[in-house]
Every structure is written in structure tokens, then in C-alpha cells.
N, CA, C and O atoms as a GROMACS GRO file, in nm:
protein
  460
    1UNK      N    1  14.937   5.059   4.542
    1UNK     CA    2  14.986   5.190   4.506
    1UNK      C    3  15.134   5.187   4.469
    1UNK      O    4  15.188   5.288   4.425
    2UNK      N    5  15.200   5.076   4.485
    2UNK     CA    6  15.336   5.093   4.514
    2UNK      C    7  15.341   5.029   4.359
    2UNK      O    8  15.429   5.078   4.288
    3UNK      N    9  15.286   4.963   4.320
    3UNK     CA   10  15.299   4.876   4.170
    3UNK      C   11  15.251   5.011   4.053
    3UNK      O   12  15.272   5.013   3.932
    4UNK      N   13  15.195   5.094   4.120
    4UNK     CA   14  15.168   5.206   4.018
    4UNK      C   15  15.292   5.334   4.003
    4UNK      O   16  15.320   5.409   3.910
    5UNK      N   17  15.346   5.319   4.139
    5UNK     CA   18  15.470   5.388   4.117
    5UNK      C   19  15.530   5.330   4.076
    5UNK      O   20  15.541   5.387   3.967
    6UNK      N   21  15.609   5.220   4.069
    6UNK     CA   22  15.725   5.157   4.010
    6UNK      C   23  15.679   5.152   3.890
    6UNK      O   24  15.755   5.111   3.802
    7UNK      N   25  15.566   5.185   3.864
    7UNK     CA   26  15.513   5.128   3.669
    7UNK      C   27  15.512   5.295   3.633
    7UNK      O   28  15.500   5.319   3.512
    8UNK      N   29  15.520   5.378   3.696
    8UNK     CA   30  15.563   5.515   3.663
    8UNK      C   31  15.697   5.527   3.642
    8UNK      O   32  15.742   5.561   3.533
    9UNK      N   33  15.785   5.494   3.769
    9UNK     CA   34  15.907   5.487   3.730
    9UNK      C   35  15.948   5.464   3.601
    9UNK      O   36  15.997   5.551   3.530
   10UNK      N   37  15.925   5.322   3.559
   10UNK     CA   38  15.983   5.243   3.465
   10UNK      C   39  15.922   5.336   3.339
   10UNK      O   40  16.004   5.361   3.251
   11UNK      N   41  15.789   5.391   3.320
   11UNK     CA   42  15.787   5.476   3.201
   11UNK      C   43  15.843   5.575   3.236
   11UNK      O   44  15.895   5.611   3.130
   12UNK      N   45  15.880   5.674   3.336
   12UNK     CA   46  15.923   5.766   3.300
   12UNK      C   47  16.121   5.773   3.253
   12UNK      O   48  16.180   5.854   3.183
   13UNK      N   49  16.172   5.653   3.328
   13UNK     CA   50  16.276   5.606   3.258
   13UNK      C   51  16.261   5.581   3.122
   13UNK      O   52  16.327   5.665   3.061
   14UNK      N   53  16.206   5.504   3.048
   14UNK     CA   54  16.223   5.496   2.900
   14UNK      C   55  16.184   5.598   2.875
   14UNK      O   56  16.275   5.665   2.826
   15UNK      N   57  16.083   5.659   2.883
   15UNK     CA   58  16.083   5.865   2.804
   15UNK      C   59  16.188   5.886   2.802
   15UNK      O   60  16.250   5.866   2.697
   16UNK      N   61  16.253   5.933   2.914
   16UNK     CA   62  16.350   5.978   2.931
   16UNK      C   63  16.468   5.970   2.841
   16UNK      O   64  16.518   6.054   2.766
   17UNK      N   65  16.518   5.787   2.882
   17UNK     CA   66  16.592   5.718   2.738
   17UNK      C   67  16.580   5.750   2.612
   17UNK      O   68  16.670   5.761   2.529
   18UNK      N   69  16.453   5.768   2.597
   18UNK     CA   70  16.422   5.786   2.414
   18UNK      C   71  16.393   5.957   2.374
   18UNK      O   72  16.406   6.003   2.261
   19UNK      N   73  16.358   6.021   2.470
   19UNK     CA   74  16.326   6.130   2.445
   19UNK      C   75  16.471   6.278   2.441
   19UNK      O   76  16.504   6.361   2.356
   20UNK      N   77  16.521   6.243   2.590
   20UNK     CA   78  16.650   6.317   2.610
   20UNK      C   79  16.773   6.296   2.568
   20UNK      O   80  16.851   6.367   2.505
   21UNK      N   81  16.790   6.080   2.654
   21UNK     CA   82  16.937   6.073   2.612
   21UNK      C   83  16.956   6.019   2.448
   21UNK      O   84  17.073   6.012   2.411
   22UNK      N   85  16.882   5.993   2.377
   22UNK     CA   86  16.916   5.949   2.197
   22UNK      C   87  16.970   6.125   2.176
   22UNK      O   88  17.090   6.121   2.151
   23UNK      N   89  16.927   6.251   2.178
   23UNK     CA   90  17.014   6.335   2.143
   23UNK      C   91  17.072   6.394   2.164
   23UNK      O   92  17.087   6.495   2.096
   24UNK      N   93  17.136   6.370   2.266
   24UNK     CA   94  17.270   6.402   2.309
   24UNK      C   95  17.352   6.313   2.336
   24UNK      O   96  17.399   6.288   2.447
   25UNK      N   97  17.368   6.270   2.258
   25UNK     CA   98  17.506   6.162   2.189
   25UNK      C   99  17.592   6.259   2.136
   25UNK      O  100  17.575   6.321   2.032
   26UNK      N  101  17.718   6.271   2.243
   26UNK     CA  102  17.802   6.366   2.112
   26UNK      C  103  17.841   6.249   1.987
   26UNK      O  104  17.825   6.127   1.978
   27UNK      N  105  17.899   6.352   1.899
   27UNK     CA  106  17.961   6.271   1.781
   27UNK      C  107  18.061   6.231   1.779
   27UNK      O  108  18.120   6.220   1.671
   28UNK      N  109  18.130   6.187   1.920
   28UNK     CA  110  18.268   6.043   1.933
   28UNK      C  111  18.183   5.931   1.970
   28UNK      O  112  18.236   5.819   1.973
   29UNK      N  113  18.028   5.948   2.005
   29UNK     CA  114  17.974   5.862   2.049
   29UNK      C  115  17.850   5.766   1.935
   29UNK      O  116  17.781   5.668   1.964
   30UNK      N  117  17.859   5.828   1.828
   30UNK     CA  118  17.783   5.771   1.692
   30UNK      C  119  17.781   5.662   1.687
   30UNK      O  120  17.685   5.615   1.626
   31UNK      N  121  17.866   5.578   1.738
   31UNK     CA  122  17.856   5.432   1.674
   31UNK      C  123  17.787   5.379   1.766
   31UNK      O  124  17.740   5.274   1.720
   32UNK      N  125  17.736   5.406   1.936
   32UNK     CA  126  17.671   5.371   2.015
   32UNK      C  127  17.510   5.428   2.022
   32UNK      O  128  17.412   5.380   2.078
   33UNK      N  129  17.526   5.561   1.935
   33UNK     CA  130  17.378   5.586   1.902
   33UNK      C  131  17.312   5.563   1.737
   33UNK      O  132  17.195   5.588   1.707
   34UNK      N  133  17.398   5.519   1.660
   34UNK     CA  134  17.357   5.429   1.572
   34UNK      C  135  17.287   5.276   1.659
   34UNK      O  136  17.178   5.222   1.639
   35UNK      N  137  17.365   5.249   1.728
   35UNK     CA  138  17.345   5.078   1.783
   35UNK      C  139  17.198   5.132   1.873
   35UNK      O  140  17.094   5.069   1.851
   36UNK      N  141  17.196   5.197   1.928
   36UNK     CA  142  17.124   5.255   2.030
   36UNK      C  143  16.942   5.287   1.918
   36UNK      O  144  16.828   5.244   1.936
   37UNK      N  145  16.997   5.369   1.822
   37UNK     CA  146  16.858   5.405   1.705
   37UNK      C  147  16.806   5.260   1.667
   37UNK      O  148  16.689   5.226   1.653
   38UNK      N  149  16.920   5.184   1.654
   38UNK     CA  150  16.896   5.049   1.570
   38UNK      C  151  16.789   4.954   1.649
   38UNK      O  152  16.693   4.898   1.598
   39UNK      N  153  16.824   4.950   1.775
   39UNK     CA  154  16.799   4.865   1.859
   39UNK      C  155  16.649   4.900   1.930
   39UNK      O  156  16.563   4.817   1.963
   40UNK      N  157  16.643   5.066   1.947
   40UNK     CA  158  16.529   5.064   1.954
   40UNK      C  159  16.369   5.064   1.825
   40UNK      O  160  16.248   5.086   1.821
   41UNK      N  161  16.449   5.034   1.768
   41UNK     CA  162  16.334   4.993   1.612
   41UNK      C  163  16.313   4.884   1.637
   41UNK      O  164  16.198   4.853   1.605
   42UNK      N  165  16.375   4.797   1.684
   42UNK     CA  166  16.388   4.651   1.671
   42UNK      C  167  16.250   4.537   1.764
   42UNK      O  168  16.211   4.426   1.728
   43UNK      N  169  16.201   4.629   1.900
   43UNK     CA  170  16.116   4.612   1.969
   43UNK      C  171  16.025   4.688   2.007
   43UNK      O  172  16.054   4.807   2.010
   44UNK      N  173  15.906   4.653   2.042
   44UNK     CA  174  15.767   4.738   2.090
   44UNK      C  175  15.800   4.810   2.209
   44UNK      O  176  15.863   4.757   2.300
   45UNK      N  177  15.760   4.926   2.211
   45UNK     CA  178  15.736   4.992   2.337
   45UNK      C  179  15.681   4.911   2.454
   45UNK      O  180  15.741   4.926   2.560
   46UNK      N  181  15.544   4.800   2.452
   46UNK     CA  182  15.537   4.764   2.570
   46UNK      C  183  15.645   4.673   2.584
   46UNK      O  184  15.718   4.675   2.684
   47UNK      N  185  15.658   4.602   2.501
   47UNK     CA  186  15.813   4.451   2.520
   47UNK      C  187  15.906   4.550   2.577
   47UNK      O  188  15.932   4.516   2.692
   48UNK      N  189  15.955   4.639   2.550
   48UNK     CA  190  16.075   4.726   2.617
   48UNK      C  191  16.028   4.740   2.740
   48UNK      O  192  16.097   4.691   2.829
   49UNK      N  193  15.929   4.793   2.771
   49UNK     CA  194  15.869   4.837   2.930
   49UNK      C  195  15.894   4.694   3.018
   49UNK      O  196  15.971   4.686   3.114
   50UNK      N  197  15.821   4.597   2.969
   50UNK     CA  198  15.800   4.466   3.018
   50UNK      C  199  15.960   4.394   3.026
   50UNK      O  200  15.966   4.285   3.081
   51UNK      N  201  16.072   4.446   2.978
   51UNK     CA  202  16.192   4.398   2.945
   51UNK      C  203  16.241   4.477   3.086
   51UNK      O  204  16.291   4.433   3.189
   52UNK      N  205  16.218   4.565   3.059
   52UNK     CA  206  16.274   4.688   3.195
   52UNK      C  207  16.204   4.647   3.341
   52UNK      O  208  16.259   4.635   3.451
   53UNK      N  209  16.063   4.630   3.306
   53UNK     CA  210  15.999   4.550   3.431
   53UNK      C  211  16.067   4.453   3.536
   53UNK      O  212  16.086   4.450   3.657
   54UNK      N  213  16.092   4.374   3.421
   54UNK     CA  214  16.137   4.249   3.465
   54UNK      C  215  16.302   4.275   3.506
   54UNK      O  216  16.329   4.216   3.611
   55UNK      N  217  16.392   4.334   3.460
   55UNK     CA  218  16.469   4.319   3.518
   55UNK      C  219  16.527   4.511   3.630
   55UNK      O  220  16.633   4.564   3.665
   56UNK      N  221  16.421   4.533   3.639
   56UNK     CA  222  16.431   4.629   3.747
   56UNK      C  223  16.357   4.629   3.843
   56UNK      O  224  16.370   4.698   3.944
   57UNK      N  225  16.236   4.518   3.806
   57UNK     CA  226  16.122   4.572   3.901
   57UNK      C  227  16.009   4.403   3.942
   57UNK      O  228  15.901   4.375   3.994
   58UNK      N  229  16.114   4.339   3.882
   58UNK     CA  230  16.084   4.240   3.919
   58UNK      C  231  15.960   4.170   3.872
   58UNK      O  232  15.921   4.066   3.926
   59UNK      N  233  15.902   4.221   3.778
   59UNK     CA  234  15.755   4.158   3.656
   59UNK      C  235  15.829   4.080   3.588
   59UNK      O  236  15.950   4.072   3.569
   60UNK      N  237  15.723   4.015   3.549
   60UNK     CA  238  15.740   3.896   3.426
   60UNK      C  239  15.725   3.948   3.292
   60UNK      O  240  15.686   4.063   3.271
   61UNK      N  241  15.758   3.859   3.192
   61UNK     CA  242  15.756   3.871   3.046
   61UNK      C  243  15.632   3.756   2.984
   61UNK      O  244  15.597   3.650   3.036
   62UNK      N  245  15.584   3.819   2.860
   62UNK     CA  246  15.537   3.707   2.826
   62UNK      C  247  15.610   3.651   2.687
   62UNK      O  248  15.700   3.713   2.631
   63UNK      N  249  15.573   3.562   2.656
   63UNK     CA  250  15.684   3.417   2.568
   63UNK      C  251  15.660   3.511   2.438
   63UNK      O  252  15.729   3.462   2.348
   64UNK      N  253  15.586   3.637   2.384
   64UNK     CA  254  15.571   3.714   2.287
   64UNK      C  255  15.718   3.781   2.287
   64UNK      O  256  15.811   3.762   2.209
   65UNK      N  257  15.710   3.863   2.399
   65UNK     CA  258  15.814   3.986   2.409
   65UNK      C  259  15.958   3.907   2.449
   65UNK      O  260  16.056   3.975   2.480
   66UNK      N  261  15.966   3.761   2.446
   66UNK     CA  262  16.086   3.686   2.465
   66UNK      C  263  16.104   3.673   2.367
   66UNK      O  264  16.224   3.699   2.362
   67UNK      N  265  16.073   3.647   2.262
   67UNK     CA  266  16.075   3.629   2.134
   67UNK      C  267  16.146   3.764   2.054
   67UNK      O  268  16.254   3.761   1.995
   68UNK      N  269  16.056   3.883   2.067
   68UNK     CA  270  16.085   4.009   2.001
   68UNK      C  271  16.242   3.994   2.066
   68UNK      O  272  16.322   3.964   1.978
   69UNK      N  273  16.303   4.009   2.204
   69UNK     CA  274  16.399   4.019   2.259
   69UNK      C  275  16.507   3.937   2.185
   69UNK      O  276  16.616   3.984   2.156
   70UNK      N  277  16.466   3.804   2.155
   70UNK     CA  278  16.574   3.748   2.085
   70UNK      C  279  16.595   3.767   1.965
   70UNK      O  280  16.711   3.753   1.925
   71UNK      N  281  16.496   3.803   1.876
   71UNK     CA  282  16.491   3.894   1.754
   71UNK      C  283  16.587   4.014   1.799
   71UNK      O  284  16.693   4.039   1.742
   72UNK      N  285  16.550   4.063   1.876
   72UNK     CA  286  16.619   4.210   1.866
   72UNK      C  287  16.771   4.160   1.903
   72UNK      O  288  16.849   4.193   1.814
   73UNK      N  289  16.827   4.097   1.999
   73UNK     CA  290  17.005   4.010   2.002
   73UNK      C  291  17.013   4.116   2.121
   73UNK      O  292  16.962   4.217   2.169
   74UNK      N  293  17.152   3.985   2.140
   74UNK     CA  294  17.184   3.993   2.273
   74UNK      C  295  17.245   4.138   2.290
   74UNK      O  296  17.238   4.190   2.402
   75UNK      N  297  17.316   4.222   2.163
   75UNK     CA  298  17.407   4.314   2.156
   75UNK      C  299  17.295   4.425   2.203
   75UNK      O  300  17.330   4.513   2.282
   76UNK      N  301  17.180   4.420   2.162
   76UNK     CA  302  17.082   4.574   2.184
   76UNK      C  303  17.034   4.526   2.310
   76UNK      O  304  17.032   4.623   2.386
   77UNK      N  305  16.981   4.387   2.391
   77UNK     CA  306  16.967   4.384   2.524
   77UNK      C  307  17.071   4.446   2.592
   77UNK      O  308  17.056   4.553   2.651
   78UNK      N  309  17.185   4.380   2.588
   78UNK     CA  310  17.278   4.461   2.679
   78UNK      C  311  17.287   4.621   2.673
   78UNK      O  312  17.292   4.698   2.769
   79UNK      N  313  17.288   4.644   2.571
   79UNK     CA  314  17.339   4.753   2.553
   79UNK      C  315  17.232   4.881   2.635
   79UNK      O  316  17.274   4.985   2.687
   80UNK      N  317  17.077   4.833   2.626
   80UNK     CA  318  16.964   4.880   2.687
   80UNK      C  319  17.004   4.885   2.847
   80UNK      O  320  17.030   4.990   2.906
   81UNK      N  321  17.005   4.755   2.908
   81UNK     CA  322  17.004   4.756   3.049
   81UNK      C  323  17.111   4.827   3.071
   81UNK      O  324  17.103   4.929   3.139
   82UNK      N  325  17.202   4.794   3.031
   82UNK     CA  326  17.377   4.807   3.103
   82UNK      C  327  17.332   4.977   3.107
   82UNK      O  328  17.341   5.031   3.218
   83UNK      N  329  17.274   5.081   2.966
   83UNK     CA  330  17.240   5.214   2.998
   83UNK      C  331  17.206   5.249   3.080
   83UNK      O  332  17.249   5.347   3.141
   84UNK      N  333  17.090   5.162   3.118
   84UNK     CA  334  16.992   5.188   3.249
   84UNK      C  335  17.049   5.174   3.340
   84UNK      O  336  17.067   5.258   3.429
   85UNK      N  337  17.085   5.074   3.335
   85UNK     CA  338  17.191   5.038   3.501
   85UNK      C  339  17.279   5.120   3.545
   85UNK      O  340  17.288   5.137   3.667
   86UNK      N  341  17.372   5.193   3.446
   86UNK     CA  342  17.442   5.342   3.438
   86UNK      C  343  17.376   5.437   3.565
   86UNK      O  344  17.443   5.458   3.667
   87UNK      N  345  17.250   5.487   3.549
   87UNK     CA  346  17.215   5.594   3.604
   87UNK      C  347  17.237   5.578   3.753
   87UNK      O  348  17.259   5.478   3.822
   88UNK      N  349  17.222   5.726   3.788
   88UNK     CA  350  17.240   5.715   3.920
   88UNK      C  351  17.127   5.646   4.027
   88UNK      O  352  17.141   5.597   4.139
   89UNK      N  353  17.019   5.663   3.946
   89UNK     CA  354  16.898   5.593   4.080
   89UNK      C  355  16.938   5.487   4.077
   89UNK      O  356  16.921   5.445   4.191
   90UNK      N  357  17.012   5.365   3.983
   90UNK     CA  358  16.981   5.224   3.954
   90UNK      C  359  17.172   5.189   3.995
   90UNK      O  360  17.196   5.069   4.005
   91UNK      N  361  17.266   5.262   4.011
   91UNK     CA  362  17.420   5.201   3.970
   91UNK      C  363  17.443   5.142   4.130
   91UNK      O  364  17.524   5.053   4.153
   92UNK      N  365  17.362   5.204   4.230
   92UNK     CA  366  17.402   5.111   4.349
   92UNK      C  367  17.381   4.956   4.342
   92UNK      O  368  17.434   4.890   4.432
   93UNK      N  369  17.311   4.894   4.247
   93UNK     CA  370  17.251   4.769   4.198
   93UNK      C  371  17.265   4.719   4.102
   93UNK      O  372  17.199   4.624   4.061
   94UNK      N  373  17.399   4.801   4.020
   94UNK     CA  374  17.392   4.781   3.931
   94UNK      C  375  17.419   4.633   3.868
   94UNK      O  376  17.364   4.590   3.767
   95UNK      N  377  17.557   4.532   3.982
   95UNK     CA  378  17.564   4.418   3.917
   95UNK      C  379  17.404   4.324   3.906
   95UNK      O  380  17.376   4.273   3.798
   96UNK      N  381  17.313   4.310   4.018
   96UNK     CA  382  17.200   4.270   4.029
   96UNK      C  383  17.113   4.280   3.896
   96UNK      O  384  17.082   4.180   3.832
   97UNK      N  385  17.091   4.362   3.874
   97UNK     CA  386  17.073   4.406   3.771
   97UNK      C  387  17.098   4.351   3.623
   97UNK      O  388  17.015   4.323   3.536
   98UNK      N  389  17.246   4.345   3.620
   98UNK     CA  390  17.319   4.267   3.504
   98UNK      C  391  17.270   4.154   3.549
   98UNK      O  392  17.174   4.110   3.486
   99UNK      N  393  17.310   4.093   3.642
   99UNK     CA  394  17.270   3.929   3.659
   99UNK      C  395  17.116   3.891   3.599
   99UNK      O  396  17.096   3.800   3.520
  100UNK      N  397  17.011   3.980   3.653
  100UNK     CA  398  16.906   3.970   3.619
  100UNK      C  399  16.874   4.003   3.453
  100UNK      O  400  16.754   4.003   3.423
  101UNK      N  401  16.947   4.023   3.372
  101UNK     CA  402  16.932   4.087   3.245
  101UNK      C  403  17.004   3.925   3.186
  101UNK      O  404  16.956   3.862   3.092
  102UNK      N  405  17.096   3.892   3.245
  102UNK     CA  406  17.147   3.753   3.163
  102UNK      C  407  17.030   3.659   3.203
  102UNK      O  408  16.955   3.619   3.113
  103UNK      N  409  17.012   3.626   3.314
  103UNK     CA  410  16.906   3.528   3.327
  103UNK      C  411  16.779   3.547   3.228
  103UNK      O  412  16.719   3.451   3.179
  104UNK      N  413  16.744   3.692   3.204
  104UNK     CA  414  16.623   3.711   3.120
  104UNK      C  415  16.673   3.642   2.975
  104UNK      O  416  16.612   3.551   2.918
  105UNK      N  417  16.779   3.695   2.935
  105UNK     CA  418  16.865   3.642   2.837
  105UNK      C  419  16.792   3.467   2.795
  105UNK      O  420  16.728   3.401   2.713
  106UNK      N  421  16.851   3.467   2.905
  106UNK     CA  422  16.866   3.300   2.912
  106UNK      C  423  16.758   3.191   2.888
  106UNK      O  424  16.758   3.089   2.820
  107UNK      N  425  16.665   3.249   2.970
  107UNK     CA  426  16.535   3.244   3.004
  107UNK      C  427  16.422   3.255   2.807
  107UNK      O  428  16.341   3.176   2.758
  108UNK      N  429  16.469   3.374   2.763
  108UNK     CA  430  16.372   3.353   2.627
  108UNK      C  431  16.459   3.289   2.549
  108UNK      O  432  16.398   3.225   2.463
  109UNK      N  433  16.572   3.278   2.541
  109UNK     CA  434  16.620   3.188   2.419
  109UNK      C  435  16.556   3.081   2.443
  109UNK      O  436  16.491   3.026   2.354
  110UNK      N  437  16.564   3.029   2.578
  110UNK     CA  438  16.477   2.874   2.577
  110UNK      C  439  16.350   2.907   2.579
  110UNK      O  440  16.300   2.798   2.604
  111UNK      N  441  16.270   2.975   2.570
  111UNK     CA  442  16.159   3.018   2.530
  111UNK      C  443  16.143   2.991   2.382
  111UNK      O  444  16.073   2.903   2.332
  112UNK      N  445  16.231   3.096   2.310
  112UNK     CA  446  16.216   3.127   2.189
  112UNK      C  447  16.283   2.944   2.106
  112UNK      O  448  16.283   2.941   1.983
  113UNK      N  449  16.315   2.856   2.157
  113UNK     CA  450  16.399   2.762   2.097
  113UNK      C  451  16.258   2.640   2.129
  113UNK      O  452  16.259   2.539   2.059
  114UNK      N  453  16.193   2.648   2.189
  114UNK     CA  454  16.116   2.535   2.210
  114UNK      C  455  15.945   2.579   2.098
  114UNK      O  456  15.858   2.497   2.066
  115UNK      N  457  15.948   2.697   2.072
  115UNK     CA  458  15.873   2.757   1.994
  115UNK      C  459  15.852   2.672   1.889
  115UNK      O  460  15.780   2.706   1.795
   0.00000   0.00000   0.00000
């Protein structure tokens, strides 16, 4: 039961992300919701979930959505978590978090390089 909440969590965080905070970006903030529009074109809804999984909730990735990730660059990973990590449910953890977002990092390039 507890793997069905945390897999609630994690979607109702990205709704959230994509639904509320993309428009309300004021307009000193354009160049981060340009990067922000950009970045989410760039990957699948489940690879994003499974990206968020893994570094909030402790799931794995598969060598597909490591791939999309390195396609999509390091600038729209960060820029994803570090958001997330922002909020208030997640900022008590937040370095953990980062750490866990570089290792993912790390982790599909050598994925994506032995391909």
C-alpha cells in the first residue's frame, strides 16, 4: 500500500509541475520557463515519472529512459529535480536528493555510452 502512495505522490507532483507551476511563471522569469517548456518536450511522461521515482522514491530506471535523459541534457535534469527539490514537502532533503539526481546523471551516461 505504501508503494501505491508514494506512486501517487510522485504523479500528483508532476500534475502539479506541469499543470499549475508552467503558468505562473511571471515574466522576469521567461527564460526559466522557456528552459522549463523546452525540457519538458524533450522526455516521456513515464521516463519523467520513473526519473522522479528514482530519485525521490528510490525506483529504478530502465537503460530506455537513461537514454531519453541524456538526450534530454544535463541542463533540463537539473533544472527538473533542483524544482522539485524546492518544494516544501521535499527541501528538508533537499541536498540528498541532489546527490541522488547526479548519481542518476552518472549512472545513464554510462548507460547511454556503452550502448
Amino acid at each position: 500500500m505504501a508503494h501505491t502512495s508514494s506512486q501517487t505522490t510522485i504523479v500528483f507532483v508532476v500534475v502539479a509541475l506541469i499543470c499549475a507551476f508552467v503558468p505562473a511563471f511571471s515574466v522576469e522569469e521567461a527564460e526559466e520557463k522557456v528552459l522549463w517548456d523546452t525540457c519538458l518536450l524533450k522526455i516521456s511522461p513515464k521516463c519523467a515519472l520513473d526519473i522522479i521515482g528514482v530519485v525521490f522514491e528510490n525506483l529504478t530506471i530502465t537503460d530506455a529512459c537513461c537514454h531519453d535523459l541524456v538526450q534530454e541534457g544535463k541542463m533540463c535534469h537539473d533544472t527538473l529535480i533542483k524544482y522539485i527539490a524546492e518544494k516544501p514537502h521535499f527541501v528538508a532533503h533537499e541536498t540528498e536528493y541532489l546527490k541522488k539526481s547526479d548519481d542518476l546523471w552518472t549512472h545513464c551516461v554510462s548507460i547511454s555510452q556503452t550502448a
